[in-house]
C-alpha positions as a printed Julia matrix, in Angstrom:
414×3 Matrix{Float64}:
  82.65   12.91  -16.06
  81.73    9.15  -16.39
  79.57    9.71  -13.48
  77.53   12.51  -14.69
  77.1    10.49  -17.95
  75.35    7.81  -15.81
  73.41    9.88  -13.9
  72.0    10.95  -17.27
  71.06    7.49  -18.5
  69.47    6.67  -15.41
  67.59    9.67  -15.14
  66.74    8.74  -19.01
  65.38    5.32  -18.34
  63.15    6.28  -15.12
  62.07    8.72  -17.77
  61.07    6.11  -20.16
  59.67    3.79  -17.97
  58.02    6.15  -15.42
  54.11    6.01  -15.11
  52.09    8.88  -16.28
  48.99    9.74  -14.4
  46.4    10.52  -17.78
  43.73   12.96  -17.16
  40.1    11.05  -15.16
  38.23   11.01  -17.94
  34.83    9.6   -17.25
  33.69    8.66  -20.65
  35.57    9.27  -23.51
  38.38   11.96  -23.7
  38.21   15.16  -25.54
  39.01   15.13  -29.4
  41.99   15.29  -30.67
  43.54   13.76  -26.97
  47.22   11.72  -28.6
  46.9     7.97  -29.42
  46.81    5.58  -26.99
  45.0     7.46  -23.7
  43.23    5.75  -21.63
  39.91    6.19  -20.54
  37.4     4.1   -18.15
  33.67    3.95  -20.01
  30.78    1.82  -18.83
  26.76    1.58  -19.19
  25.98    3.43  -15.93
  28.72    6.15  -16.32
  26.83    6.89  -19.86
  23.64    7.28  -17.89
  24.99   10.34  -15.75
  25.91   12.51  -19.03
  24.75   16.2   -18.77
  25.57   18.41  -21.84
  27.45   16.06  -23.59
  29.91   15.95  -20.87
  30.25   12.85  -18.21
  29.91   12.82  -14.36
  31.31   11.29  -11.39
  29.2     7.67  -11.81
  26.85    6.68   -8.67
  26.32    3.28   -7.88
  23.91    2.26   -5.23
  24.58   -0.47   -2.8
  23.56   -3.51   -4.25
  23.66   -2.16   -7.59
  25.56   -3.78  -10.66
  27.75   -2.13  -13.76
  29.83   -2.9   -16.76
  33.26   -1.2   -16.85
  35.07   -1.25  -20.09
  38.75    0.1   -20.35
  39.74    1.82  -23.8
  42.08    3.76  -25.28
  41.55    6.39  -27.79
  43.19    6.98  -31.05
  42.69   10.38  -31.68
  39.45    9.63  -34.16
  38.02    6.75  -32.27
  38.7     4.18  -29.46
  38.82    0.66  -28.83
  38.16   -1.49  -25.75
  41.74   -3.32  -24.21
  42.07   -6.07  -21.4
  45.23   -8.04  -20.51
  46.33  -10.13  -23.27
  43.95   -8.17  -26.18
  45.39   -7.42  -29.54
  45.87   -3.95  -30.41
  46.33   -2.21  -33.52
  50.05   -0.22  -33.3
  47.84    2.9   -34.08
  46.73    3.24  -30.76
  50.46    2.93  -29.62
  49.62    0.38  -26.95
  52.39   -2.51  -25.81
  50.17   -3.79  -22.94
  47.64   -3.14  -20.16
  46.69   -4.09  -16.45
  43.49   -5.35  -15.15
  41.34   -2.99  -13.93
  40.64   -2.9   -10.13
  39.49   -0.72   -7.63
  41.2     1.41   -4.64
  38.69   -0.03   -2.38
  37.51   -3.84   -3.39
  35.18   -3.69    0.17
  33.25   -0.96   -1.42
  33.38   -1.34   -4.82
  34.25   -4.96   -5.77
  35.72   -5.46   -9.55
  35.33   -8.67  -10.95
  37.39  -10.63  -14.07
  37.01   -9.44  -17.33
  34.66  -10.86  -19.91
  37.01  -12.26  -22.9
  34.16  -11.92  -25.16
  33.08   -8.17  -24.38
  36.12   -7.22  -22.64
  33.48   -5.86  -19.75
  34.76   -5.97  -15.99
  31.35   -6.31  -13.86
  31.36   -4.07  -11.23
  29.46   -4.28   -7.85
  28.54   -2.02   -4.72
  28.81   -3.76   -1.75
  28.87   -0.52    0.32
  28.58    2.97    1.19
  31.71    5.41    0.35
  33.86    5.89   -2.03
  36.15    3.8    -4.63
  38.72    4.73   -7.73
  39.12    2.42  -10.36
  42.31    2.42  -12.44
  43.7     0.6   -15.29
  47.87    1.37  -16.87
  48.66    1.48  -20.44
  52.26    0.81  -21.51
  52.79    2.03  -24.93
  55.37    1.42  -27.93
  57.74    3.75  -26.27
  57.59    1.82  -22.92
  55.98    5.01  -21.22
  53.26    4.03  -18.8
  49.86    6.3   -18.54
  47.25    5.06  -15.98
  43.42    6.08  -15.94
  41.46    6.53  -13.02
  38.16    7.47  -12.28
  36.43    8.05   -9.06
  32.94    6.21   -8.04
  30.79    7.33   -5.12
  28.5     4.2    -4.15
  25.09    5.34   -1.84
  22.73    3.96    0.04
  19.87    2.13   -1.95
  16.76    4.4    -2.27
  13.29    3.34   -1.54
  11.23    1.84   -4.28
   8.68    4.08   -5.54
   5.8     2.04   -5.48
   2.84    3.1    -8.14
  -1.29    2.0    -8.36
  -3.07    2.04  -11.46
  -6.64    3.1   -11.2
  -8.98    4.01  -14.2
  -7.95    7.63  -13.21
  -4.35    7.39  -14.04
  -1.02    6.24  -12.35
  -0.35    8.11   -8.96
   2.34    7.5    -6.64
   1.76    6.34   -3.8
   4.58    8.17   -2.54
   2.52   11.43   -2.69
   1.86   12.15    0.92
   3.86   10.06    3.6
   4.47    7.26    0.74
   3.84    4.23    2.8
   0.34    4.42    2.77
  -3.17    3.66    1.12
  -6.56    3.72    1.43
  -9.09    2.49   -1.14
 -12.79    0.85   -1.13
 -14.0    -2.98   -1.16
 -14.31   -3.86   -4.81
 -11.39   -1.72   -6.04
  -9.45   -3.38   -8.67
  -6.24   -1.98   -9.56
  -2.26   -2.74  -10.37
   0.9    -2.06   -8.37
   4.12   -2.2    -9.72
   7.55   -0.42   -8.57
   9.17    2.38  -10.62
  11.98    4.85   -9.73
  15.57    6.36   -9.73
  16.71    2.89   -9.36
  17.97    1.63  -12.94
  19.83    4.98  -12.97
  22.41    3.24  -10.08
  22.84   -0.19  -11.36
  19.59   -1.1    -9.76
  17.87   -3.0   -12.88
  14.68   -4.3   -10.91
  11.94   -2.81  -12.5
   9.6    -5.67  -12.99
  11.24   -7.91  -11.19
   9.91   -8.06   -7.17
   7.16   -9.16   -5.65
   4.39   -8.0    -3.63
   2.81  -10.07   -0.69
  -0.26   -9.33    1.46
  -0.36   -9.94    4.89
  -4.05  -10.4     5.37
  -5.33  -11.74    2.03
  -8.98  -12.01    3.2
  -8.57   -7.78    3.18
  -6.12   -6.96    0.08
  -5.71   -9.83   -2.56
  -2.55   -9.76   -5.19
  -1.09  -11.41   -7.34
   2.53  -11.39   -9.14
   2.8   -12.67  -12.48
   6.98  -12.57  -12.84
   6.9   -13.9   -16.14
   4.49  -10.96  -17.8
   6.38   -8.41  -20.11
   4.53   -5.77  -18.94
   5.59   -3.69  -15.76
   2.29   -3.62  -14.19
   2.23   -7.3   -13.43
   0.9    -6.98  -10.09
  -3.22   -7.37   -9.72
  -4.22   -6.03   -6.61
  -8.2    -6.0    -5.48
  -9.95   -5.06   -1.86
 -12.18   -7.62   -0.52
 -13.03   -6.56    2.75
 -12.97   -3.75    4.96
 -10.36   -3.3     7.5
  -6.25   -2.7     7.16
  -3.54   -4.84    6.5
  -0.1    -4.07    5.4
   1.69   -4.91    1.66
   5.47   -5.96    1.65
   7.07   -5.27   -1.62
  10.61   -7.39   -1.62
  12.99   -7.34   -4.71
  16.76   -9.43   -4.97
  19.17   -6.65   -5.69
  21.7    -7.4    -8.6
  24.8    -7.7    -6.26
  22.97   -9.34   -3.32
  20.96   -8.91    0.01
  17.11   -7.31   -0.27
  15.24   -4.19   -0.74
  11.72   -4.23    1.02
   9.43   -1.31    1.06
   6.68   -2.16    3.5
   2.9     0.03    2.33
  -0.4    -0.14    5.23
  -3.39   -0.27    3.4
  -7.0     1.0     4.51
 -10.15   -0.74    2.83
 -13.46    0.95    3.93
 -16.72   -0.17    3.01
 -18.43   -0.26   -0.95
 -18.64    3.67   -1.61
 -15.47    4.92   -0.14
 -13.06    6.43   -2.17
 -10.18    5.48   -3.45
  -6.9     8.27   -2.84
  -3.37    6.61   -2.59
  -1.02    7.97   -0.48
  -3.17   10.2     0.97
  -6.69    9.43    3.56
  -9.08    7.66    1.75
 -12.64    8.76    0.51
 -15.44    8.21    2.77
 -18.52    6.47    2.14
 -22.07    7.68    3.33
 -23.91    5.79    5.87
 -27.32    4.01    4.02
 -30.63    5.91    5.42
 -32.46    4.43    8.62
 -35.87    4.52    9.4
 -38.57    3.34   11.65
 -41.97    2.3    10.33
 -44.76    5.23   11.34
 -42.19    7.32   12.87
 -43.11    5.48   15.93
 -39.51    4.61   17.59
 -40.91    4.16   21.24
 -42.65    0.86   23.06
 -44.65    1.14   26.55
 -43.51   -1.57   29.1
 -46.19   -4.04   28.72
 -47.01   -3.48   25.62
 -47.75   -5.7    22.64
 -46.7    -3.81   19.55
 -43.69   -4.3    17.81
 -41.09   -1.66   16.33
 -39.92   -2.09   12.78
 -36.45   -0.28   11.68
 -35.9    -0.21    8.09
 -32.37    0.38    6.81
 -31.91    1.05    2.74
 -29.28   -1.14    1.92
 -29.11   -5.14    0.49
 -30.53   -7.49    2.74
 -27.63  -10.2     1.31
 -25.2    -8.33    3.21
 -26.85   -8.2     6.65
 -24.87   -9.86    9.84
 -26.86   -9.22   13.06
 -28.24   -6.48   15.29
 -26.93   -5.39   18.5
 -29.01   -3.3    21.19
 -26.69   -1.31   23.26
 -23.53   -2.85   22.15
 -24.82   -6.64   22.9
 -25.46   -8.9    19.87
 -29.19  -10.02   20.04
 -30.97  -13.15   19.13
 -32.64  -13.37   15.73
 -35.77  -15.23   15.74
 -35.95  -14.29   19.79
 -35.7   -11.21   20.45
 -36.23   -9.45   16.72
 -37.03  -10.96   13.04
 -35.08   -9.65    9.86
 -36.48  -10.07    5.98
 -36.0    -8.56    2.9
 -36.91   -5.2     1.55
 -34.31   -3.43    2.02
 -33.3    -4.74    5.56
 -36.15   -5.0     7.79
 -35.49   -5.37   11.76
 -38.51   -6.35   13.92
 -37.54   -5.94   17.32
 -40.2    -8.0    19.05
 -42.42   -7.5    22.46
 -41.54  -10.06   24.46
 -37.9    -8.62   23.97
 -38.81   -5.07   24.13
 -40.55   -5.32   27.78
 -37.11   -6.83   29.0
 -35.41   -3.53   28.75
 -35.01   -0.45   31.0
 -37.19    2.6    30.81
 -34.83    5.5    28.71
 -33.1     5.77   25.37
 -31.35    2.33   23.5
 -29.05    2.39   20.27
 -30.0    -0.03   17.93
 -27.19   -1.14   15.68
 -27.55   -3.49   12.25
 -24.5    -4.74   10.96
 -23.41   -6.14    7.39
 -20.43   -7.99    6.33
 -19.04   -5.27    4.38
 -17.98   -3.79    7.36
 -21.39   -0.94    7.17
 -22.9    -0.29   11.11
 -26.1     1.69   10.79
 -27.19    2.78   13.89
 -30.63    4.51   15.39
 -32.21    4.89   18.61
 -35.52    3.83   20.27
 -37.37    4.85   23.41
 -39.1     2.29   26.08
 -41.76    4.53   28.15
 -42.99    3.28   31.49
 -46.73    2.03   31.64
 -49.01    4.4    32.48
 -50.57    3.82   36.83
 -53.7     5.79   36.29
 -56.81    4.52   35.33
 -58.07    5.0    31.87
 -62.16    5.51   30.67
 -62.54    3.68   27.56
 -63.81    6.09   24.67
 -67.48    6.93   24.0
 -66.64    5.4    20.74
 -65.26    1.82   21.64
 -67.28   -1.55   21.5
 -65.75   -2.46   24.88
 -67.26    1.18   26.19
 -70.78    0.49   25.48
 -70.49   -3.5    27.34
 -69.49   -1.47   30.61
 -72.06    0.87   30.36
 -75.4    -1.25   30.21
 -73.35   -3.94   31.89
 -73.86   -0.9    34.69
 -77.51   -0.27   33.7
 -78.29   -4.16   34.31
 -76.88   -4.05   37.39
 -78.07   -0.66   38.79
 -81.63   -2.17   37.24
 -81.22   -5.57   39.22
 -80.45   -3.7    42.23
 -83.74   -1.73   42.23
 -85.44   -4.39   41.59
 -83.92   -6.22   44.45
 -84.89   -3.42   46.79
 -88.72   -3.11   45.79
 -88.83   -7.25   46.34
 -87.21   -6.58   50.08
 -89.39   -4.1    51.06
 -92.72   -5.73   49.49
 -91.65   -8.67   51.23
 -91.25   -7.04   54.62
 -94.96   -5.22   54.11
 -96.03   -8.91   54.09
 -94.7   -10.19   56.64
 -95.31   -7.29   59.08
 -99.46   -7.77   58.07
């Protein structure tokens, strides 16, 4: 009998002292829930509400959170750390530290005294419970969990501001860009990255690798999120590095290539660029072909600003100005000169003329072979009638000459 009876008050104070798993209650518990259940609450875990109801919160490697531990009263709840004063309403004797099933993936640090906040951070990808035990009046034990799934960091969406609106760059393979020399513009990151403890917006920097083709400029201290000035200088690509300190350590980078064409492309991020039209290209009287031993020069005309002009090249091989051709003014006019003309081949040549905003206009020109067969001077031309009574004189001297021979053989024979 006596050892029945103390089976019975054993089995009565494992009862009393036993810990009760409380239901995982990610946010707070459902009304009307009895006095003194715990409950883990936090600012991330409030972001993932749908209906009115809490999910499973997602952290993101590198990402940062407030936990708070609570316990409800049955109208209300208040927050509870080791060593906190509670009101006997919420039938709470004491509580543990909260801490985390695994501290390699999701690391818990020391609660704040002054908003009884435990900081969380993600250090890597899987999966981590976090638990806290109550021990109430009655010396019952009830312990909260709740179950966090920590991912991979996502990419930064990186946005540029145009007159036309915002686009993403991420539109078509989202690390790209192509724009137009003279394009001024802002770049700043935005995304699904405050939503898992990621609270960067505003806060990374963007670097060019080729400033002389993409200039920009960070300004960390502006309140506004487009704090980034960005401007094409100069033809050609480069890449842009955007690099951001995560909350809980290491670095996200996002790396863009950008494309600058020349003044009068278009400007399309994320997807191939505009195009701009080549300026027009003419040669003066239509006349685009020079006979080898010729004296008469060719002039090309191309319509664009003569500030911008860099050189010529003749079949791909930079000529000399002041040599072999003459440039001025109005728009860009090329004189490519005789004494350089009769050093080239018979056939077709391409003549290029190049500006420093990366523009090439290019046109072809013919050099004919002189002409072996003799040509009669016009009826018309000066130098026409000097041969002709230059051939009078002499067909007039030459009689003459033979009347004086034969007089002067008469003579001699009397």
């Amino acid at each position: 009998m006596m050892k029945k009876r103390m089976i019975a008050v054993i089995a009565a104070l494992a009862l009393a002292f036993s810990v009760v798993a409380a239901p995982a209650f990610a946010g707070w518990p459902p009304e009307g829930s009895p006095a003194g259940t715990p409950f883990i609450d936090g600012d991330v875990f409030s972001q993932q509400s749908a209906d009115g109801f809490f999910q499973t919160p997602t952290l993101a490697v590198g990402g940062t959170a407030e936990a708070e531990t609570m316990v409800y009263s049955g109208d209300g709840g208040t927050w509870v750390i080791p060593g906190s004063d509670v009101d006997s309403s919420y039938n709470v004797k004491s509580v543990t530290a909260l801490t985390s099933t695994n501290p390699n993936v999701l690391q818990v640090g020391a609660a704040d005294p002054s908003t009884s906040q435990y900081k969380l951070t993600a250090l890597s990808v899987g999966s981590a419970t976090l638990k806290f035990t109550v021990t109430h009046t009655d010396d019952t034990q009830e312990t909260a969990t709740l179950d966090v799934a920590v991912i991979p960091a996502p990419e930064p969406k990186i946005w540029y501001s145009v007159e036309d609106g915002y686009p993403d760059m991420d539109g078509n393979d989202g690390v790209s860009l192509s724009t137009s020399v003279g394009t001024e513009a802002y770049l700043w990151q935005w995304g699904p990255l405050d939503d898992v403890g990621l609270n960067i917006t505003n806060k990374g920097v963007f670097a060019s690798a080729n400033p002389d083709i993409v200039i920009v400029q960070t300004d960390l201290n502006s309140d506004s999120y487009m704090n980034t000035y960005f401007k094409a200088v100069a033809p050609g690509s480069t890449t842009l590095t955007y690099s951001v300190q995560l909350p809980g350590g290491g670095v996200l980078t996002k790396t863009i290539s950008v494309t600058v064409l020349s003044s009068g492309g278009g400007a399309n991020p994320g997807g191939s660029g505009g195009s701009s039209t080549a300026p027009s290209n003419t040669w003066a009287g239509s006349n685009s072909t020079f006979t080898l031993g010729g004296k008469t020069e060719l002039i090309n005309t191309t319509e664009k600003d003569f500030a911008l002009f860099s050189g010529v090249k003749v079949d791909g091989k930079t000529i000399v100005q002041g040599t072999d051709y003459t440039a001025k003014a109005g728009s860009t006019d090329i004189t490519l000169l005789p004494v350089y003309l009769n050093t080239l081949g018979i056939g077709s040549h391409k003549l290029s003329v190049e500006f420093t905003d990366g523009v090439e206009v290019s046109s072809t020109f013919k050099i004919a072979a002189a002409s072996s067969a003799l040509t009669l001077p016009g009826t018309g031309d000066s130098s026409a009638t000097l041969l002709i009574s230059a051939a009078a004189l002499i067909a007039v001297a030459g009689a003459a000459l033979l009347l004086w021979s034969k007089k002067e053989r008469s003579s001699v024979e009397e």
